[in-house]
C-alpha positions in Angstrom: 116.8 87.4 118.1 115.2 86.9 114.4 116.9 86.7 111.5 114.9 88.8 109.2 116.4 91.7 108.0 114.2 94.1 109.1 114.5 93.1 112.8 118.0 94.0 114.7 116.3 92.5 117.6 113.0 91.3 118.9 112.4 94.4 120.7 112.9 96.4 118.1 112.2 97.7 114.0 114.6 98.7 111.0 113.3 101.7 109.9 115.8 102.0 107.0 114.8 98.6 105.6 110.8 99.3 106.1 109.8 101.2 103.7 105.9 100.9 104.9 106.5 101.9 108.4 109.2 104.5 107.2 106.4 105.8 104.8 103.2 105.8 107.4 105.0 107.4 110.3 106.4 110.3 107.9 102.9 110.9 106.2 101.2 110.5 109.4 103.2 113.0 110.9 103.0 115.6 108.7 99.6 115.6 107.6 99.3 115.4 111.8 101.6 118.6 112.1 99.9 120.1 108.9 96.3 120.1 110.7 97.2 121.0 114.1 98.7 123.9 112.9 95.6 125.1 110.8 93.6 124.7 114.0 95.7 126.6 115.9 96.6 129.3 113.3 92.9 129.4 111.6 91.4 128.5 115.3 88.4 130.9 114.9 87.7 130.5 111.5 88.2 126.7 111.4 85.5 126.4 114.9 83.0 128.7 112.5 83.5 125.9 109.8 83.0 123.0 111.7 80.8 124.2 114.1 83.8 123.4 117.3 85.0 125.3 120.1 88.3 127.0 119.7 88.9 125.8 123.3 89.2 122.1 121.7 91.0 123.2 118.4 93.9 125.3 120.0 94.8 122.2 122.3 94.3 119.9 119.9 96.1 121.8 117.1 99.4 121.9 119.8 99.2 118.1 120.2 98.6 117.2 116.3 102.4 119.4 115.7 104.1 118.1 118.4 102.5 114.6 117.8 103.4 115.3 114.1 107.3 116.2 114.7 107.8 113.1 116.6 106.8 110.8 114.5 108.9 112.3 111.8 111.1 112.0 113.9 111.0 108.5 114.8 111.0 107.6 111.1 114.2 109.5 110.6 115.7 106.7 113.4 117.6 103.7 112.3 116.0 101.6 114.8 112.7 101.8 116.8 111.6 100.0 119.9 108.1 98.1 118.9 106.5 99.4 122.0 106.9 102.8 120.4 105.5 101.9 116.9 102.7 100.3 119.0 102.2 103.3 120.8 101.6 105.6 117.7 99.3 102.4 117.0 97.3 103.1 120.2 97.1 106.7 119.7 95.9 106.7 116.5 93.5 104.4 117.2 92.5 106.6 120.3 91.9 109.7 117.6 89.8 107.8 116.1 87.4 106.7 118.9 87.7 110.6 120.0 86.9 111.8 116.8 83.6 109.2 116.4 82.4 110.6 119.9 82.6 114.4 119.0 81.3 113.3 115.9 78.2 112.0 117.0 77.7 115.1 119.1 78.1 113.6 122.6 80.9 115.7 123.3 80.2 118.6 121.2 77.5 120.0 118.5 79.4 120.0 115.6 77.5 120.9 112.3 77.2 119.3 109.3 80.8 120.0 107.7 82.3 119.3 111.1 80.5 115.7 111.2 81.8 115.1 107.5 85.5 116.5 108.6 85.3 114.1 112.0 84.5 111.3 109.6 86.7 111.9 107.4 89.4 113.0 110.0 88.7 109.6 111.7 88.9 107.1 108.3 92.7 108.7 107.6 93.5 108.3 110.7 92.5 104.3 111.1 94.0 104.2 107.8 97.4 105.4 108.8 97.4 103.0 112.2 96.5 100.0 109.9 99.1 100.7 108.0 101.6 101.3 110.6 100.3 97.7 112.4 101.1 96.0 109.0 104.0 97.8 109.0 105.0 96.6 112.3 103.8 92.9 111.7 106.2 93.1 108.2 109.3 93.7 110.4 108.8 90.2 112.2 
């Protein structure tokens, strides 16, 4: 067991005393909960934007606002097991592998805004799992 106040053990992270990690699982998750439900509400008219099937904005939409509620969730905990934060590290970093792939059309054809959006979609999200890592690494 560390002695650093943010850690309660090595297994797990303070929430409370982390400000960072506190900060980039809340933002995360509702900018996450935020987009999914503009794809899923706006399915149609966000696919004719971005040039993307509705049958990979609905499902993804769902994911993004339950993906979204748990990590608000988790921040709302006093304590969190690493292998968790790691996780959201994973997936993040996961989104943004998924969104270069669509992006470059090997999955999809998206048009020109949709390329811009998957960049830009993928950037924020790398951001927010770098942020979380540091995060993470802060807690000892």
């Amino acid at each position: 067991m560390t002695t650093d106040s943010f850690t309660a053990t090595a297994g797990t992270v303070r929430t409370r005393e982390n400000p960072l990690l506190r900060w980039a699982l809340i933002t995360d998750g509702a900018v996450s909960a935020v987009n999914g439900l503009a794809y899923v509400a706006a399915a149609n008219a966000v696919g004719d934007l971005l040039e993307l099937p509705v049958s990979l904005l609905v499902p993804a939409g769902v994911f993004l606002v339950v993906y979204g509620l748990v990590l608000i969730a988790m921040a709302r905990r006093p304590r969190l097991a690493r292998r968790a934060v790691a996780g959201v590290v994973v997936l993040n970093a996961l989104w943004v592998v998924d969104s270069l792939v669509v992006a470059s059309g090997a999955w999809f054809d998206p048009g020109t805004a949709g390329v811009v959006w998957l960049l830009m979609q993928a950037a924020v999200v790398a951001a927010f799992a770098v942020v979380q890592a540091v995060g993470m690494r802060r807690a000892g």
